[in-house]
C-alpha positions as CSV (number, residue, x, y, z in Angstrom):
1,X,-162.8,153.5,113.6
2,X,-161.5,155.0,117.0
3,X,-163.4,155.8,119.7
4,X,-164.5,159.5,119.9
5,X,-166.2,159.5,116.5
6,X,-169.6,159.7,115.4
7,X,-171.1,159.0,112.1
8,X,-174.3,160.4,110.6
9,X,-175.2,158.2,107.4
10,X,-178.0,159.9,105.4
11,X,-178.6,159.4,101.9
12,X,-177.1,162.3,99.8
13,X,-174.2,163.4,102.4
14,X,-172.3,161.4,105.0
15,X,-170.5,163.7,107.7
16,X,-168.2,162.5,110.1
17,X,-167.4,164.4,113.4
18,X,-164.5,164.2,115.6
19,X,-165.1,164.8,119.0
20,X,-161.5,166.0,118.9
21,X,-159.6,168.2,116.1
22,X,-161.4,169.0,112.8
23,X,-164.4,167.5,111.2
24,X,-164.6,165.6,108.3
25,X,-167.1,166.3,106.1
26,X,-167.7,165.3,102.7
27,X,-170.6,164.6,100.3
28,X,-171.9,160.7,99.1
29,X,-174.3,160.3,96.6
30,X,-177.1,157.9,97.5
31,X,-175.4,155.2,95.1
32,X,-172.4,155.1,97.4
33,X,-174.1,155.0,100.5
34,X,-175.7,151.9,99.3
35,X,-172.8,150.7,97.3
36,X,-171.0,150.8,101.2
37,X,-174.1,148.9,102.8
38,X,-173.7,146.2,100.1
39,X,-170.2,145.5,100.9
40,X,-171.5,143.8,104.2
41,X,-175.1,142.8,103.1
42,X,-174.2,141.6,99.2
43,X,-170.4,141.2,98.9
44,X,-169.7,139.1,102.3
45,X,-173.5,138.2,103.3
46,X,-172.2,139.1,106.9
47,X,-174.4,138.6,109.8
48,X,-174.9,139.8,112.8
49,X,-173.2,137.6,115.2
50,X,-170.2,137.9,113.5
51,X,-166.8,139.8,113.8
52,X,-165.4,141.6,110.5
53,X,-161.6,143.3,110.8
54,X,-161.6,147.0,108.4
55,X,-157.9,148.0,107.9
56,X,-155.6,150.6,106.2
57,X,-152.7,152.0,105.9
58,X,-150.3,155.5,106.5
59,X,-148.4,157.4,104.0
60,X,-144.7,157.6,105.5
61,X,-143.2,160.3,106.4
62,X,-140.7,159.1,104.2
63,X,-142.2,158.3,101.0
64,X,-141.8,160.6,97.7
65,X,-145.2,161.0,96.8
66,X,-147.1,164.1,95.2
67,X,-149.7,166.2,96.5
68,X,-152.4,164.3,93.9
69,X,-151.3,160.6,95.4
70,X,-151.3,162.0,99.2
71,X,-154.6,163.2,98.8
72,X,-156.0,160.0,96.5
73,X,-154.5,157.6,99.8
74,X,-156.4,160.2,102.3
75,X,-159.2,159.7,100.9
76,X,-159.2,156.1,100.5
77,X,-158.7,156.0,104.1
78,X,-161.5,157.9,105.1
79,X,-163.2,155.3,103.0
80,X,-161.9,152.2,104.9
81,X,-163.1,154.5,108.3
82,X,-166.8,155.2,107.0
83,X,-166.6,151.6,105.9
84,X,-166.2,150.2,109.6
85,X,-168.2,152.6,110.9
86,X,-171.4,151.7,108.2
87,X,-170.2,147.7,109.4
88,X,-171.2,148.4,113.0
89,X,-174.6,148.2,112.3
90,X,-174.5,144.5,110.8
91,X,-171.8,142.9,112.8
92,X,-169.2,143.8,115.3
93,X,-166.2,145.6,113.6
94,X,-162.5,146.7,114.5
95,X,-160.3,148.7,112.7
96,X,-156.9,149.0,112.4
97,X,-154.5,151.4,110.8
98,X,-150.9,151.2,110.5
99,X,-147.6,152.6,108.3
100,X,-147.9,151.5,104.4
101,X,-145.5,148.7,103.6
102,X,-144.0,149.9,100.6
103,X,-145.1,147.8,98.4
104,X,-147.8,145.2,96.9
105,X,-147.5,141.9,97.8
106,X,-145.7,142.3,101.0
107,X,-147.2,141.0,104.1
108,X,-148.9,143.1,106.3
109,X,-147.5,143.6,110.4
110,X,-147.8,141.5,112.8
111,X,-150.7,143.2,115.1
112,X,-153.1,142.7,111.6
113,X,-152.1,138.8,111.8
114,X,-153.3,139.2,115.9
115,X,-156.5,140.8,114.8
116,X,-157.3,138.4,112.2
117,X,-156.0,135.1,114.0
118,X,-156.4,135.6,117.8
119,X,-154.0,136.6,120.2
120,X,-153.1,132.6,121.3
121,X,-152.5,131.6,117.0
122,X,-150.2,134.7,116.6
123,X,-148.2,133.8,120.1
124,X,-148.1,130.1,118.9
125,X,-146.5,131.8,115.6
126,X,-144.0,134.1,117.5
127,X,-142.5,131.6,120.4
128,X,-142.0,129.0,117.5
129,X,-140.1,131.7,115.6
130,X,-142.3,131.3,112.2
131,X,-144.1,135.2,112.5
132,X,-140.9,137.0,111.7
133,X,-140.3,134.7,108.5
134,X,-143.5,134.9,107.5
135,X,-143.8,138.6,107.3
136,X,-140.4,138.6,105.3
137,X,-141.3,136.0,103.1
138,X,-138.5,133.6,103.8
139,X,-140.4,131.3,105.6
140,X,-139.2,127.6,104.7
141,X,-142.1,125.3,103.6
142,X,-141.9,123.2,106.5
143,X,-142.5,126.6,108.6
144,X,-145.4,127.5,106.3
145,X,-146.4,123.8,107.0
146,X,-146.5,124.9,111.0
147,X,-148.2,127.9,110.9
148,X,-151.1,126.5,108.8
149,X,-151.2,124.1,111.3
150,X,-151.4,126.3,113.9
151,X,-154.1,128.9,112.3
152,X,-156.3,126.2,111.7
153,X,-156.5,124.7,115.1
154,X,-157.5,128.2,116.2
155,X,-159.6,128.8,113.4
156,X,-162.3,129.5,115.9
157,X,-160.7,132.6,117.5
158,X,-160.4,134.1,114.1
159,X,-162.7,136.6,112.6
160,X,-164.9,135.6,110.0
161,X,-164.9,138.4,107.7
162,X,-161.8,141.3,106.5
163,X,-162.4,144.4,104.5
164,X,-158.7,145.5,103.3
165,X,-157.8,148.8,102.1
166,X,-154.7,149.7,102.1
167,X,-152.7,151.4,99.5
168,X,-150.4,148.0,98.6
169,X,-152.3,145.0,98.2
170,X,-152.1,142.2,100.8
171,X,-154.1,139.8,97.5
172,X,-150.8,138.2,97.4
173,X,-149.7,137.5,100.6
174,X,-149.3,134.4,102.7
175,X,-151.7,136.6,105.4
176,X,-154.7,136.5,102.9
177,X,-154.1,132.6,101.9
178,X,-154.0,131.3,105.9
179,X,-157.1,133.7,106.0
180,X,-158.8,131.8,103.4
181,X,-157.7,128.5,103.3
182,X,-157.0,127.8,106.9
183,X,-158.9,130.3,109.1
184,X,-162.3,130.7,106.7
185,X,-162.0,134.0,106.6
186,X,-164.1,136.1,104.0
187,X,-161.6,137.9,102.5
188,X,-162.3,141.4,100.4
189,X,-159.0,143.1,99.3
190,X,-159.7,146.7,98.2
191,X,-155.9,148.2,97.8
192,X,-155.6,151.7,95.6
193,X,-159.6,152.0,96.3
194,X,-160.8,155.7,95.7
195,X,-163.8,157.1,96.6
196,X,-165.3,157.6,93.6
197,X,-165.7,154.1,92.7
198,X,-168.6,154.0,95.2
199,X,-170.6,155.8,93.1
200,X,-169.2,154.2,90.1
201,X,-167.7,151.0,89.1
202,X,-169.3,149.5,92.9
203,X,-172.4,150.0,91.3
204,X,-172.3,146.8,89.4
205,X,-174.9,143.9,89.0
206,X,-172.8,141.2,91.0
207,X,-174.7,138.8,90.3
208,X,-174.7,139.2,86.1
209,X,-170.7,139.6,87.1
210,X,-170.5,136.4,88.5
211,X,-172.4,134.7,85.7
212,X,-170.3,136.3,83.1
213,X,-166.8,135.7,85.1
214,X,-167.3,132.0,85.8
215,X,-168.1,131.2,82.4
216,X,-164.7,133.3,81.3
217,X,-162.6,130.6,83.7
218,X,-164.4,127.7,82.4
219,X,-163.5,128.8,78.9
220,X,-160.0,129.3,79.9
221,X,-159.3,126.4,82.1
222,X,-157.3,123.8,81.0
223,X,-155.9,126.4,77.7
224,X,-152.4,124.4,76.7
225,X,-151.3,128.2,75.2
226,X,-152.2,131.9,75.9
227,X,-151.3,134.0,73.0
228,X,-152.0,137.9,73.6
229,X,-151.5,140.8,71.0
230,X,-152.5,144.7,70.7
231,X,-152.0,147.3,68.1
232,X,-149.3,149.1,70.5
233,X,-146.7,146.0,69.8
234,X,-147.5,143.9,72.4
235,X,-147.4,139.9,72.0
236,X,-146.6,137.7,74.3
237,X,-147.4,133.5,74.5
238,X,-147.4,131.5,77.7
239,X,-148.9,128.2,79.1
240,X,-151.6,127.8,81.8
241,X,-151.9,124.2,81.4
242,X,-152.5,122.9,85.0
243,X,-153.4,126.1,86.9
244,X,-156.7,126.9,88.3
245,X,-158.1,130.0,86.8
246,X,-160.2,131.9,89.5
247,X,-162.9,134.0,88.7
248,X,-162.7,137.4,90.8
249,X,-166.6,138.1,91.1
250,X,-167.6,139.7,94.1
251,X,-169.4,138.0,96.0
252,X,-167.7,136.0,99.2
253,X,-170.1,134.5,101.2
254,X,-168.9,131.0,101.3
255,X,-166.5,130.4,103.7
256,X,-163.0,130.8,103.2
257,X,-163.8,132.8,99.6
258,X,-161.4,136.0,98.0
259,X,-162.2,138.6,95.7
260,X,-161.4,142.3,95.1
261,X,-163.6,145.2,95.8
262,X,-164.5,146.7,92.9
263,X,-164.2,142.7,91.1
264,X,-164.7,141.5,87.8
265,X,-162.0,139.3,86.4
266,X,-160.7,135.7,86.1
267,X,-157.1,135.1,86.6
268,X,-154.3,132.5,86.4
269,X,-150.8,131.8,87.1
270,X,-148.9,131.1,83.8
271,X,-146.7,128.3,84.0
272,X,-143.0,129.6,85.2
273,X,-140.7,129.8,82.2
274,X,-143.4,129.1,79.3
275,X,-143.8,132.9,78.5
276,X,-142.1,134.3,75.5
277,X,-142.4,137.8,73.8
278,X,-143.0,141.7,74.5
279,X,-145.2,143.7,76.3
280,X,-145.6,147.3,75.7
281,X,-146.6,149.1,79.0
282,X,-148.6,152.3,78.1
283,X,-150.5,152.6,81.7
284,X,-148.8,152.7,84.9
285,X,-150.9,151.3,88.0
286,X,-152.2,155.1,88.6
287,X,-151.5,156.8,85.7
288,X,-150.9,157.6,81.9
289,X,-147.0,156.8,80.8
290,X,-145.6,159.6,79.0
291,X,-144.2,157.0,76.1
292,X,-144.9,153.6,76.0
293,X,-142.2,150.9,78.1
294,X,-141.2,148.1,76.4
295,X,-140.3,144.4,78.2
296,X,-138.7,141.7,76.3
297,X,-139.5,138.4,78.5
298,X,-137.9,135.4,77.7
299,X,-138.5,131.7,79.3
300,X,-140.9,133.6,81.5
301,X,-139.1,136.6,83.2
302,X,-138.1,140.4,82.3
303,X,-134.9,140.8,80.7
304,X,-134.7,144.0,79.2
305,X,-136.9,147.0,79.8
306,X,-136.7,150.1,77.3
307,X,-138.0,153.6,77.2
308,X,-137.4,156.8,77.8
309,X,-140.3,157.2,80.4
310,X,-138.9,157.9,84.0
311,X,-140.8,154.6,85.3
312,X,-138.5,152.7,83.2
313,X,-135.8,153.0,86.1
314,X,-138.2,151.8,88.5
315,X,-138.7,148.4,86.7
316,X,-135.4,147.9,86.1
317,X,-134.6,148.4,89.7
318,X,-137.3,146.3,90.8
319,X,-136.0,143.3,88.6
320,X,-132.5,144.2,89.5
321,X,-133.1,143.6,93.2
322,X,-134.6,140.0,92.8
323,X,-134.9,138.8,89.2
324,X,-138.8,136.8,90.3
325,X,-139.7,140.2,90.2
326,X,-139.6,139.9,86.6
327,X,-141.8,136.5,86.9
328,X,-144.6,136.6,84.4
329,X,-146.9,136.2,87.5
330,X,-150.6,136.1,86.3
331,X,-152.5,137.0,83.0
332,X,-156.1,138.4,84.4
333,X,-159.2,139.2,82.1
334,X,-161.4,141.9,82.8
335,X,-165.4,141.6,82.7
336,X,-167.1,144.4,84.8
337,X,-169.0,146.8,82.4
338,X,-169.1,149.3,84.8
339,X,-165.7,149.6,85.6
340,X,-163.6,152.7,83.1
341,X,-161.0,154.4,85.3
342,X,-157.9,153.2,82.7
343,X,-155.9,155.2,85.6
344,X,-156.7,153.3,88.6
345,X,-155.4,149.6,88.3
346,X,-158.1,148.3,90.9
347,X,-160.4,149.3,88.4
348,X,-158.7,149.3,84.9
349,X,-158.3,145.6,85.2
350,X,-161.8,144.9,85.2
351,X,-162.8,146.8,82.9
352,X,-164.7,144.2,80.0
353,X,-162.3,143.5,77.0
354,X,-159.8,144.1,79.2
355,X,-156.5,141.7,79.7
356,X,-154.1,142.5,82.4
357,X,-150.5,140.7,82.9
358,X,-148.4,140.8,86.6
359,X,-145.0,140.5,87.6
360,X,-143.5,139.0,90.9
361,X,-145.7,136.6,93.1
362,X,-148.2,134.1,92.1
363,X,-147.5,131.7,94.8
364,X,-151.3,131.9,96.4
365,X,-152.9,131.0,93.3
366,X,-151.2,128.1,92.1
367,X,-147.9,129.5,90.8
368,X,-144.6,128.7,92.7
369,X,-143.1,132.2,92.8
370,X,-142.9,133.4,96.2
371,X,-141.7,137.0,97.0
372,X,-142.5,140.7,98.3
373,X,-143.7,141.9,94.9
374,X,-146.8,141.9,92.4
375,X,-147.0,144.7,89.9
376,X,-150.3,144.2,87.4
377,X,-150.3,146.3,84.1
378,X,-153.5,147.0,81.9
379,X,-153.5,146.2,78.6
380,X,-156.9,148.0,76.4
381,X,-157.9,146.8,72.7
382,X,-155.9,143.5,73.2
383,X,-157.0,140.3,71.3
384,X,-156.8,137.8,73.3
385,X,-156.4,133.7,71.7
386,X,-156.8,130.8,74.1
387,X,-155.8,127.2,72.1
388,X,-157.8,124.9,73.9
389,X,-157.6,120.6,73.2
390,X,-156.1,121.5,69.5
391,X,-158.6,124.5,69.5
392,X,-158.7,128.0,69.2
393,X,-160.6,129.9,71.1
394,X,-161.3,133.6,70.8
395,X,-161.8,135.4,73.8
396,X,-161.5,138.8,73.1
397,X,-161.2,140.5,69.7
398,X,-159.0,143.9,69.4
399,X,-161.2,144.8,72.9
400,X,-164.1,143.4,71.9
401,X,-165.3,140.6,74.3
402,X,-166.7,137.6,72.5
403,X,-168.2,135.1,75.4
């Protein structure tokens, strides 16, 4: 938070004053309060010597938005600003806001890579001409090779910990994979967050989450076929034979660890051009469709999309400008019991006999796909059929979660 503000946290109201322009003011139940105070003394285990990075983004002046999705972003960044603020008194916090990048997956500006790296990693990174590529995505792999190279010989100018909450999620961005794998940086990605979910789905027993999630990728790891059906028309088959499944729990206290904020799912990268079938799209990311969508994938991409639901044109523009977009970029499983927005896909994906299917980029874990788009879709009362060494294992039974 800028200088010039002051926070009072009590339980049962926060209120923020400006020193400058209108107050803020706005009532959190005591749930919430804690469920913020967790983030840094549960979730990331931060302590007090260290140096946590809070950021979020700025609806453009130029995006098409209505009044209900201008004031859902507000408020998630007043969230990300009572978040930093809360942070201060458990470690040293900055945050950082800045213009919303259009879209998930693409990489976030260069002053959040200077925050999060040091100032001498991202001037290494610009003089050898690898920043600019890198927030395009067109970076070549020996580039990639250079600036890993380069983030972890300053690994100790980095901070230790980020809080993430803008609107489009940085999850799948070469950003959050140096920050992990090459920096150590605790990394919780909290994109389409809305304030009610402090009271709500953050509520959660993380550690009964974690129990339940890691058993989910064990079960699933190593599954030679993924075979998903639901009453709507949906079935689709793919392969995960090879890929790490990663179990999205929560907590992120060893070094270099990832998870969303609210989490509760495992997840994998389907093998590129295994997945065959239909999926029939009845939720978009933040809202009911009015009639369902229907995508015919074949050897592992998008090829036709159908419907009469205006969000039909923006799939098939997607895919028309790059056809990875259409990828078949992760199958994700749901297993937090307190998570039940269906029109919030930060939530809706974890919710428990839950299965959730992306398109676009996988690349950062363990897929090969690599570009400036990942679109997840919920899918509710799914039966979900793992075959496992010449076995078949049921996972989840019309919604009805089985492990």
């Amino acid at each position: 938070m800028s200088k010039g503000f002051l926070s009072i946290f009590l339980y049962g109201a926060i209120v923020l004053t400006k020193t400058s322009g209108a107050d803020i003011v706005f009532g959190m139940d005591k749930n919430a309060a804690i469920a913020i105070d967790n983030i840094f003394t549960v979730n990331l285990g931060v302590k007090k010597t260290e140096r946590v990075l809070v950021f979020s983004d700025i609806v453009r002046d130029e995006e098409n938005i209505g009044t209900d999705e201008r004031e859902r972003r507000e408020g998630s960044r007043r969230v990300a600003a009572l978040i930093a603020e809360a942070g201060k008194k458990f470690a040293a916090v900055e945050y950082i806001e800045f213009p919303s990048t259009g879209s998930h997956g693409t990489e976030p500006p260069a002053r959040i890579w200077k925050a999060a790296f040091g100032v001498n990693a991202a001037k290494k990174l610009e003089m050898a001409g690898i920043l600019g590529p890198l927030l395009k995505k067109t970076a070549t792999p020996e580039a990639i090779k250079q600036a890993e190279d380069v983030i972890a010989e300053h690994k100790a100018e980095a901070v230790n910990c980020i809080v993430a909450l803008p609107n489009y999620s940085t999850s799948h961005t070469k950003f959050r994979d140096l920050c992990n794998r090459f920096a150590g940086i605790r990394y919780a990605s909290m994109p389409l967050f809305e304030e009610s979910m402090l009271s709500g789905v953050m509520t959660a027993d993380w550690a009964k989450i974690n129990e339940r999630t890691v058993k989910l990728a064990d079960t699933m790891i190593g599954a030679d076929k993924v075979n998903v059906k639901s009453k709507n028309g949906t079935d689709i088959t793919f392969s995960i034979k090879g890929r790490p499944v990663k179990p999205d729990t929560g907590i992120i206290t060893a070094p270099g660890s990832f998870s969303n904020l609210p989490a509760g799912e495992a997840f994998a990268a389907p093998v590129e051009g295994t997945a065959e079938g239909t999926l029939v799209i009845e939720w978009a990311p933040t809202r009911k469709l009015a009639s369902p969508i229907k995508v015919t994938v074949k050897e592992g991409r998008a090829v036709k999309v159908e419907g009469d639901e205006p969000y039909v044109e923006e799939l098939r523009s997607a895919f028309a400008k790059n056809p990875l977009f259409g990828n078949i970029a992760e199958l994700g499983v749901g297993t937090n019991e307190k998570a039940v927005n269906p029109a919030n896909v930060l939530e809706s994906e974890k919710i428990l006999g839950t299965i959730h299917i992306a398109f676009g980029d996988n690349s950062t874990f363990g897929g090969t796909v690599r570009v400036p788009f990942h679109q997840d879709f919920v899918y509710f009362s799914p039966t979900l059929v793992v075959t496992k060494d010449g076995r078949e294992i049921v996972i989840i039974d019309a919604g009805k979660f089985l492990l």
